[in-house]
N, C-alpha and C positions, 0 to 999 in steps of 0.2 A: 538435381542435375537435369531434368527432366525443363525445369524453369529456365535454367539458362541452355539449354538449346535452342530454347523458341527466343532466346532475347533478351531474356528478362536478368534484372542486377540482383539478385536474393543471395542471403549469407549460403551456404554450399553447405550449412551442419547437418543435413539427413534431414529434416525437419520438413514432412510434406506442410504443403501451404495450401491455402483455400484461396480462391481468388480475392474473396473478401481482407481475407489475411495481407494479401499482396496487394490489394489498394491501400494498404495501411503505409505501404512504401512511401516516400515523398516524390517518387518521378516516375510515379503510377498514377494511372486514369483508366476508367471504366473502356473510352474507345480506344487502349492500346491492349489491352487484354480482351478484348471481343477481337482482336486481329487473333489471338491463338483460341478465343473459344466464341466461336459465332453467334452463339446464342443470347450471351451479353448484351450485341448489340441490339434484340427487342425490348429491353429493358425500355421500360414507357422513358421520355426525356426529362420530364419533372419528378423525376426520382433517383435520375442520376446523380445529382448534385448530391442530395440527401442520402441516399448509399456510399458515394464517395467520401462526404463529411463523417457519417456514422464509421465509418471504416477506420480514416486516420484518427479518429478520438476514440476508439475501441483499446486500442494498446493504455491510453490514462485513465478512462474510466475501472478497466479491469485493476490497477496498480492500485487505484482509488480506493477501490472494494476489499482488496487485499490488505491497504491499511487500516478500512472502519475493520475489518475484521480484528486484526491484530489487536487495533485499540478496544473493540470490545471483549477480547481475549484478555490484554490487560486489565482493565477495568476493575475485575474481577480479584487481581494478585492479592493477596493479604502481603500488609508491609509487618515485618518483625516489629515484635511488640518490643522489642529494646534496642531499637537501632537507633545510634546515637548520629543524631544529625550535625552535630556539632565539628565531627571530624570526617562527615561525608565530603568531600572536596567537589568543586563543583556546584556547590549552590551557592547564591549570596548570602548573607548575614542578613538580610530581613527575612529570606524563603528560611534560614536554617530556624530563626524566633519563630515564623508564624506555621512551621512544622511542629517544633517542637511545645508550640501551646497548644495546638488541636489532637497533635500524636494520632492521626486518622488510622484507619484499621485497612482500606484499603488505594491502590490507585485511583480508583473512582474518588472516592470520599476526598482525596490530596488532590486531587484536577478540580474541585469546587469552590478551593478556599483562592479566595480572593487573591490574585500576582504569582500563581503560580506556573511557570510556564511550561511550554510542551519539554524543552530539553530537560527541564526540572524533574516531571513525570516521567521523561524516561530515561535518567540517571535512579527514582526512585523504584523502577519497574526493572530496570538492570539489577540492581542488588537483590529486590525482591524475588526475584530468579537465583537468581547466586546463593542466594541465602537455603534455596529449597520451600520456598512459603510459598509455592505457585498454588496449591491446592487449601480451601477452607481447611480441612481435616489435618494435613501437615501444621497448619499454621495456629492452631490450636491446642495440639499437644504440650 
């Protein structure tokens, strides 16, 4: 609330912002928020542009980071040692053969083999989940 009294367009959800946060805005700039915080404006001039860049590509880079995570979180899944690819729906008839002749142990090991694609991997990392084989130790028993 605080943000738009001085002016400013930000979603109203309780969510204090940082200025940095609010140059991420698309009709934010460094010299309209030095109008509500002065200080801004000593900001050297050859690093405005580069603060304002770094700002709006902060919101994809962070998403970015959040999906290497995921995918090295999957990587990890053990795929069930009898799951029949055959009537997995959703793969093609070459992924379901060259599944079914390597039979990999995990998403990693299935993300190597040759035509295997991302939706592929994570139709296999869904069941894998579903199935409870998220953990070496489960997936072994």
């Amino acid at each position: 609330s605080e943000a738009v009294q001085k002016g400013l367009k930000v979603n109203q959800d309780g969510i204090r912002r940082s200025a940095f946060d609010l140059l991420s805005y698309p009709d934010q700039s460094l010299a309209n928020l030095a109008r509500i915080w002065p200080e801004l404006a000593q900001i050297l001039p050859a690093l405005v542009d580069r603060l304002e860049n770094d700002a709006r590509y902060a919101v994809y880079l962070d998403r970015q980071k959040r999906d290497i995570a995921t995918y090295q979180r999957d990587e990890s899944l053990f795929i069930p040692t009898d799951l029949d690819y055959a009537h997995l729906s959703g793969l093609s008839a070459e992924l379901r053969l060259k599944l079914e002749a390597v039979r990999p142990r995990t998403i990693g090991q299935a993300g190597r083999i040759e035509g295997i694609t991302p939706a592929a991997l994570t139709l296999l990392a869904a069941r894998a989940r579903k199935r409870g084989s998220a953990s070496p130790a489960r997936a072994q028993d």
